[in-house]
C-alpha positions as CSV (number, residue, x, y, z in Angstrom):
1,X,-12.4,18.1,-4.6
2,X,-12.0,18.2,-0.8
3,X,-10.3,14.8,-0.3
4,X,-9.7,13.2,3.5
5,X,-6.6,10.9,3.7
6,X,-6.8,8.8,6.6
7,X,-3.3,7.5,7.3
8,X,-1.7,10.4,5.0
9,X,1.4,10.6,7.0
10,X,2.7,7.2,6.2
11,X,4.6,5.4,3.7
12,X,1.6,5.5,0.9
13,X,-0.1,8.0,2.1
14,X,2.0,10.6,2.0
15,X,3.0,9.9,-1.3
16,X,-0.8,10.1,-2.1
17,X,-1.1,13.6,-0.7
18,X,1.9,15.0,-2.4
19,X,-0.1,14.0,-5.9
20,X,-3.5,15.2,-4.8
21,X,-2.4,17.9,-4.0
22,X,0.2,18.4,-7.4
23,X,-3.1,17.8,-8.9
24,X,-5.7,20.7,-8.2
25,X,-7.4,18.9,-4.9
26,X,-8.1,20.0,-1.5
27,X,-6.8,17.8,1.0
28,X,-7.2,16.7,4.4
29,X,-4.5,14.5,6.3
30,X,-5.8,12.7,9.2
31,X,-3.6,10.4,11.3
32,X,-2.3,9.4,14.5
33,X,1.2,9.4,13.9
34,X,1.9,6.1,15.5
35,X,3.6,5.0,12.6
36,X,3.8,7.8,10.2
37,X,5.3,11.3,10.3
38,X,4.5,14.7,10.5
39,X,7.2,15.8,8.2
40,X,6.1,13.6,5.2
41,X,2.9,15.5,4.8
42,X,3.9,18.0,2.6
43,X,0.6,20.8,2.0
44,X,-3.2,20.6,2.5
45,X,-4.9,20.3,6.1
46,X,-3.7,17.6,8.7
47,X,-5.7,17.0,11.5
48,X,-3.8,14.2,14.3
49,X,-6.2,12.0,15.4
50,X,-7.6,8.2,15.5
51,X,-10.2,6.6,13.7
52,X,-11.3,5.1,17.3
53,X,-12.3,8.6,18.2
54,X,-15.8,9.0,16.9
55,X,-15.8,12.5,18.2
56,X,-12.9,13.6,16.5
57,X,-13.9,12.2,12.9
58,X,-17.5,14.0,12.9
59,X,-16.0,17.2,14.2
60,X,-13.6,16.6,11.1
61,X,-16.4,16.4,9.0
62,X,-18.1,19.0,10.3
63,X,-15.4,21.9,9.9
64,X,-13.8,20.4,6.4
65,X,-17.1,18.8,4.4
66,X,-15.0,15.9,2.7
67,X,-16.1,14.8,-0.9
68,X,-14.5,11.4,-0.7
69,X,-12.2,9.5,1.5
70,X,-8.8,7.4,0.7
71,X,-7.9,4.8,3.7
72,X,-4.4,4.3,4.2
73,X,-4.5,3.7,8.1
74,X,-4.8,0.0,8.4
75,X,-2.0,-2.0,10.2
76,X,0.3,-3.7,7.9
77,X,2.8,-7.0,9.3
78,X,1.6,-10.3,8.4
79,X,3.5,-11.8,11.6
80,X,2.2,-9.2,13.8
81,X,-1.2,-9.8,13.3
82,X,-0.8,-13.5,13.8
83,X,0.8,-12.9,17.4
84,X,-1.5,-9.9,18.2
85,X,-4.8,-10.6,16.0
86,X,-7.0,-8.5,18.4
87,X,-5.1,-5.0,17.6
88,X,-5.7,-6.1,13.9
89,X,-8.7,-6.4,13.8
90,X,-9.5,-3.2,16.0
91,X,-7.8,-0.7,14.0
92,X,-8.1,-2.7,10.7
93,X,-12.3,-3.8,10.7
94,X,-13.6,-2.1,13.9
95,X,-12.1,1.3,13.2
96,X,-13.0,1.7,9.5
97,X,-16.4,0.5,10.7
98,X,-16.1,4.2,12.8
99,X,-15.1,6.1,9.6
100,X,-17.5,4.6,7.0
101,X,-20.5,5.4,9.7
102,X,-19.0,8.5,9.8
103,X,-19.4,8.9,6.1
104,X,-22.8,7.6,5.8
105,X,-24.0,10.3,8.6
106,X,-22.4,13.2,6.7
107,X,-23.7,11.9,3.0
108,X,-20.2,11.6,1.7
109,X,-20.3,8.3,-0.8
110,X,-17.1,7.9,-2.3
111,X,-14.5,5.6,-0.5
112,X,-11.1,4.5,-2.0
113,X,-9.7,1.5,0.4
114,X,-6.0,0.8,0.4
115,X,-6.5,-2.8,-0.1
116,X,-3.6,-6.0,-0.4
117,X,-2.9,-9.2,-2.6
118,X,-3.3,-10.9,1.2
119,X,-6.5,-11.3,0.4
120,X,-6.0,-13.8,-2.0
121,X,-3.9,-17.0,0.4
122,X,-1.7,-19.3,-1.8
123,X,-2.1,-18.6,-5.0
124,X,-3.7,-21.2,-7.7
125,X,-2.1,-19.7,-10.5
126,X,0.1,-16.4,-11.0
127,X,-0.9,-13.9,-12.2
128,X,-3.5,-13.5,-10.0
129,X,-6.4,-11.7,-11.4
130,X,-9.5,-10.2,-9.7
131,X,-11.5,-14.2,-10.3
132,X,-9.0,-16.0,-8.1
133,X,-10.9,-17.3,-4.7
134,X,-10.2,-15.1,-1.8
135,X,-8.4,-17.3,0.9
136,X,-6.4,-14.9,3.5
137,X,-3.8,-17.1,5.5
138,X,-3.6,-14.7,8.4
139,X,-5.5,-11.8,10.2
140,X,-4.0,-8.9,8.1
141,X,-5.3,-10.6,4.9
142,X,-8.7,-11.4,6.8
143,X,-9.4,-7.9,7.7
144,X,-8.8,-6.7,4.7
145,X,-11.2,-8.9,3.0
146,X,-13.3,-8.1,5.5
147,X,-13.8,-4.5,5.0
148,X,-13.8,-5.3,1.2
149,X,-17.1,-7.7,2.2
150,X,-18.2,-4.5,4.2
151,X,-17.8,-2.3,1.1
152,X,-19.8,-4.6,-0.9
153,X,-22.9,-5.0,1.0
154,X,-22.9,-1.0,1.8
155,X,-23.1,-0.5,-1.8
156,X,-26.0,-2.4,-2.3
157,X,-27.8,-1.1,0.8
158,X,-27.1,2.7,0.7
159,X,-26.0,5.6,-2.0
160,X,-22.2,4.3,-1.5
161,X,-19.3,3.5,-4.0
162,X,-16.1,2.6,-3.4
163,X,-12.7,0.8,-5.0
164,X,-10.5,-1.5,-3.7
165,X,-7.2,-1.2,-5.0
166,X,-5.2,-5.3,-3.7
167,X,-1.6,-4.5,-4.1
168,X,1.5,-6.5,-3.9
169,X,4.6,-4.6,-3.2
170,X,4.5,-0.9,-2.8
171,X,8.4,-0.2,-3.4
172,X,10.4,3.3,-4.3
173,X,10.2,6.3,-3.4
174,X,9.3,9.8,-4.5
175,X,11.3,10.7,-7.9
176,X,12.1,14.4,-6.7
177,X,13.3,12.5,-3.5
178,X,11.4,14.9,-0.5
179,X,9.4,11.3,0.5
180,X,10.6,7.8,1.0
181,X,10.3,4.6,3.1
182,X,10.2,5.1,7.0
183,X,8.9,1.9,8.7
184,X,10.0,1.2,12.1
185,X,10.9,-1.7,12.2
186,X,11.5,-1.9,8.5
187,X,10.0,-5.1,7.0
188,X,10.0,-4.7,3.4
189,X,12.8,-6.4,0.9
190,X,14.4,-3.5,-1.2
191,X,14.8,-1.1,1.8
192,X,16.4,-3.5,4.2
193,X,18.8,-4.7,1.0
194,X,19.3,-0.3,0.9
195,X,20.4,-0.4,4.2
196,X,22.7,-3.2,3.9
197,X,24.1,-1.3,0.9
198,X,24.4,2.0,2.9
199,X,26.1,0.4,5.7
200,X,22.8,0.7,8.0
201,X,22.7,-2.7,8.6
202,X,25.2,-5.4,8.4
203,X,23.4,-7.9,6.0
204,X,20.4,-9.1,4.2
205,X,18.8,-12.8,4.9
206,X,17.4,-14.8,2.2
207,X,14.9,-17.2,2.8
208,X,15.2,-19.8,0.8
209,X,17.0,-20.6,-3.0
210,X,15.4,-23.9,-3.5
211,X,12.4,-22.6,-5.3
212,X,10.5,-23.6,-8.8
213,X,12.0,-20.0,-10.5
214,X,15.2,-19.4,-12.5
215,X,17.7,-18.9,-9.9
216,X,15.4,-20.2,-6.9
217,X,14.6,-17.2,-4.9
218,X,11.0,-15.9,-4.7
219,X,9.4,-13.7,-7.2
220,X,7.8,-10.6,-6.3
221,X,5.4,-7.8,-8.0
222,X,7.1,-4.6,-7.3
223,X,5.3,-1.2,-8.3
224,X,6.3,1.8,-7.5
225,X,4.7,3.9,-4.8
226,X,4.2,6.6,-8.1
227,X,2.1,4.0,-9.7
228,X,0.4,2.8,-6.9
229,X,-0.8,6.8,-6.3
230,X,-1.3,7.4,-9.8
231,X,-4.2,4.0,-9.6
232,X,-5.8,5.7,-6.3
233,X,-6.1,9.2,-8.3
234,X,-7.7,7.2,-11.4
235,X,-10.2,5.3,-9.0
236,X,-11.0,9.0,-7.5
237,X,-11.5,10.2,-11.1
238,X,-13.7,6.8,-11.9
239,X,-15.8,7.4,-8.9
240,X,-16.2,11.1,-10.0
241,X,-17.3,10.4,-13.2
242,X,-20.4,7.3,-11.5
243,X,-18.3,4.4,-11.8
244,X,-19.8,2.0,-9.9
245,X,-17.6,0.0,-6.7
246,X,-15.8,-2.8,-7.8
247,X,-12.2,-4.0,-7.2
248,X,-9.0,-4.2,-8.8
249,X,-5.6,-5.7,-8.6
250,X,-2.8,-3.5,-9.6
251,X,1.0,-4.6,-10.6
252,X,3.6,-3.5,-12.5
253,X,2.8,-6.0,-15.3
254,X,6.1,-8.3,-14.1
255,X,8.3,-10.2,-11.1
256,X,11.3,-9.8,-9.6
257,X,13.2,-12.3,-7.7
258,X,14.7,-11.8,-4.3
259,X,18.3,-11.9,-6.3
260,X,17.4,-9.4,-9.0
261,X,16.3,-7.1,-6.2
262,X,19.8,-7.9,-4.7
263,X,22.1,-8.0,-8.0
264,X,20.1,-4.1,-8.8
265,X,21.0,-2.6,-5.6
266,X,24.6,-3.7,-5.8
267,X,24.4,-2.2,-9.8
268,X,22.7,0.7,-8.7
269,X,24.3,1.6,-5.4
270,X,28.2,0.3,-6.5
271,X,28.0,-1.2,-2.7
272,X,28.5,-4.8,-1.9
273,X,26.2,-6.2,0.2
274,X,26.6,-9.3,2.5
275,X,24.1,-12.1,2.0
276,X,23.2,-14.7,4.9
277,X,21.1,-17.3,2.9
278,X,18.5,-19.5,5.1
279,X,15.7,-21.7,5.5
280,X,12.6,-20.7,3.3
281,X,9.8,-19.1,5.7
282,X,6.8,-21.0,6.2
283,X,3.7,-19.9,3.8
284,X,6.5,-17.9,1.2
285,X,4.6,-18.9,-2.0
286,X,7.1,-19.1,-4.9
287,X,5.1,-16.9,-6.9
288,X,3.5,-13.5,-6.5
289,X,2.4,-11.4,-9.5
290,X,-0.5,-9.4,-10.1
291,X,-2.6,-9.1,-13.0
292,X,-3.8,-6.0,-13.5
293,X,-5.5,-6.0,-16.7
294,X,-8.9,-4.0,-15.4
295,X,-7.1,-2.1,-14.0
296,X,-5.7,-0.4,-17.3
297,X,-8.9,-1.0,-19.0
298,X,-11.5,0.2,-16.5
299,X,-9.5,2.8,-15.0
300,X,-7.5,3.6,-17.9
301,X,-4.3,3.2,-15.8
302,X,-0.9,2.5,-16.7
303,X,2.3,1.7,-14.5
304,X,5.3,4.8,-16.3
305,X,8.0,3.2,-13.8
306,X,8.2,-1.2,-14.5
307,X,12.0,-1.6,-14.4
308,X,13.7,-2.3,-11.4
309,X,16.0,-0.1,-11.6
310,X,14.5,2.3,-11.3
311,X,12.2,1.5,-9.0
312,X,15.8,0.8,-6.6
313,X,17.5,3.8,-8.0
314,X,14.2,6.4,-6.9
315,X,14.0,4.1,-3.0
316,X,18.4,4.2,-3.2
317,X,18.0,7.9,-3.6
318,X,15.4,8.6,-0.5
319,X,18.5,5.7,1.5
320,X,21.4,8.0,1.3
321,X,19.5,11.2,2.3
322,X,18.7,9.5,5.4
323,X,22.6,9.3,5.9
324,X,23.5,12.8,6.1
C-alpha cells in the first residue's frame, strides 16, 4: 500500500515508518520538523510540510495517491497545553480537521489516529478498558477525544473508517538501535532516568512515595515503541481487510512503578543514579494500566517485548549512542 505518515519524523513515527517500510509498503513521510528529525526517517518519500497548509496536503495527494493515512503529528505535553491551550487545539483538532477534508476530497477512507489514555481523566478502576467514561482533565486529552468524536460521526456520514489506537506510555527504542527517543525538552520517565544514568543530567525527581502501591511510587503502563508499531500495522491490516472504525486501548498487559523503572536502569546500565524525592504532582493518579484485551482479540495483536528490562535495555542502548 501507499501509506502517508503525518508526523513520521518523530519519536513514534519514525519508528512506524522503519516497519512499514520492513514490511512490503510504500511510504510517505510528511512533517514539519518542529519537533522531529530528518535523520530518523530512514526510506520511503518525505515531503516537509504542515498540516495547516491546505495547499501542500492536496498537492501531496495529488503527486503520491495515498491509500491510507497514520497521524502521528499531534502535540504531546499535558502541562503545555494547559498554559498554551490555543496551539493545542490548532495543530491537534483544527489541523487534522485540514487532513481528514483532505482525505475525503481525494476518496482515501482509511485513517489510523495516534490516539492517548488522556482521554480517559482519573481513572474509576485500572485496568482501564475501552467502557470506561471518557473524562480528559486537560486540553491534550480534550483534543484527542475530540478528533476521536470527529472520527466517529465521519464514519457514519461518509465511506470512512478509522482506528484509534489510546496509549499509555510509548517507551524504548528501536532493537537494532538506528532510532530512539529525541524530545526536546525530554518529558518522559525512563529517558530522563537514561540521562541521569549516562551522566546527561545530574538527577532524577520523584514525585511522590506516599501512594496506595507496593513501595509507593506511581505505576505506569510501559509498551515498547515496537509494540505500539506492531498495533498500528495490525489496525492497517484490519482496515484492509473491512474492519469497521472502532477503538482500542493497547498495553503491555502490566505496570511498572516509578522505582522499578529506577532499580532497572541502575541493573541494566551498572550506573548509579541520584534520586531527589518530592511532593506528588497534582492530578498523578496512582494507577495507570491499560487493558488491552480487544486489542489481541480483534486485531489479533500481541505485545513480544513486556519486561522491563528490556524495554530499558533497547531505550539504554539508543542513550549511550547519543554520547559518542
Amino acid at each position: 500500500m501507499q501509506v502517508l505518515v503525518v508526523g513520521g519524523a518523530g519519536y513514534i513515527g519514525s519508528h512506524m515508518v522503519k516497519m512499514l517500510l520492513g514490511a512490503g509498503h510504500n511510504v510517505i513521510t510528511l512533517d514539519n520538523l518542529s519537533s522531529g528529525h530528518r535523520d530518523a526517517v530512514v526510506g520511503g518519500i518525505f515531503v516537509e510540510g504542515d498540516l495547516a497548509d491546505r495547499d501542500c496536503l492536496k498537492k501531496l495527494f495529488e503527486d503520491y495517491k495515498p491509500d491510507a493515512v497514520m497521524h502521528f503529528a499531534s502535540y504531546i505535553q499535558v502541562g503545555e497545553s494547559v498554559r498554551k491551550p490555543d496551539i493545542y487545539y490548532r495543530n491537534n483538532v483544527t489541523n487534522t480537521l485540514n487532513l481528514l477534508d483532505t482525505m475525503l476530497e481525494f476518496g482515501v477512507n482509511k485513517f489510523i489516529f495516534s490516539s492517548t489514555a488522556a482521554v480517559f481523566g482519573e481513572p474509576d478502576y485500572v485496568p482501564i478498558d475501552e467502557a470506561h467514561p471518557n473524562r480528559p482533565l486537560n486540553p491534550y486529552g480534550r483534543s484527542k477525544l475530540m478528533i476521536e468524536q470527529v472520527l466517529a460521526d465521519y464514519s457514519k456520514a461518509f465511506d470512512f473508517r478509522s482506528v484509534c489506537l489510546r496509549y499509555f506510555n510509548a517507551a524504548g527504542a528501536d532493537p537494532e538501535g538506528q532510532l530512539g527517543e529525541r524530545h526536546d525538552p525530554e518529558t518522559h520517565l525512563i529517558p530522563l532516568i537514561l540521562q541521569a544514568a549516562s551522566g546527561r543530567r545530574e538527577n532524577i525527581h520523584v514525585f511522590g512515595r506516599d501512594y496506595d502501591t507496593p513501595d509507593g511510587t506511581c505505576i505506569r503502563d510501559y509498551i515498547h515503541i515496537v509494540d505500539l508499531c506492531s498495533a498500528h500495522l495490525a489496525a492497517l491490516e484490519y482496515l484492509n481487510n473491512g474492519g469497521m472504525s472502532d477503538r482500542f486501548n493497547l498495553g503491555n498487559g502490566s505496570g511498572f512503578s516509578v522505582q522499578q523503572v529506577i532499580d532497572a536502569v541502575q541493573m541494566v546500565s551498572t550506573k548509579k543514579v541520584t534520586v531527589v524525592n518530592g511532593p506528588r504532582r497534582e492530578g498523578d493518579p496512582a494507577r495507570l494500566v491499560a487493558d488491552s484485551a480487544r486489542a489481541r482479540k480483534i486485531l489479533s495483536w500481541a505485545p513480544k517485548f513486556t519486561d522491563l528490562e528490556t524495554i530499558v535495555a533497547h531505550a539504554w542502548q539508543w542513550e549511550l549512542k547519543q554520547l559518542s
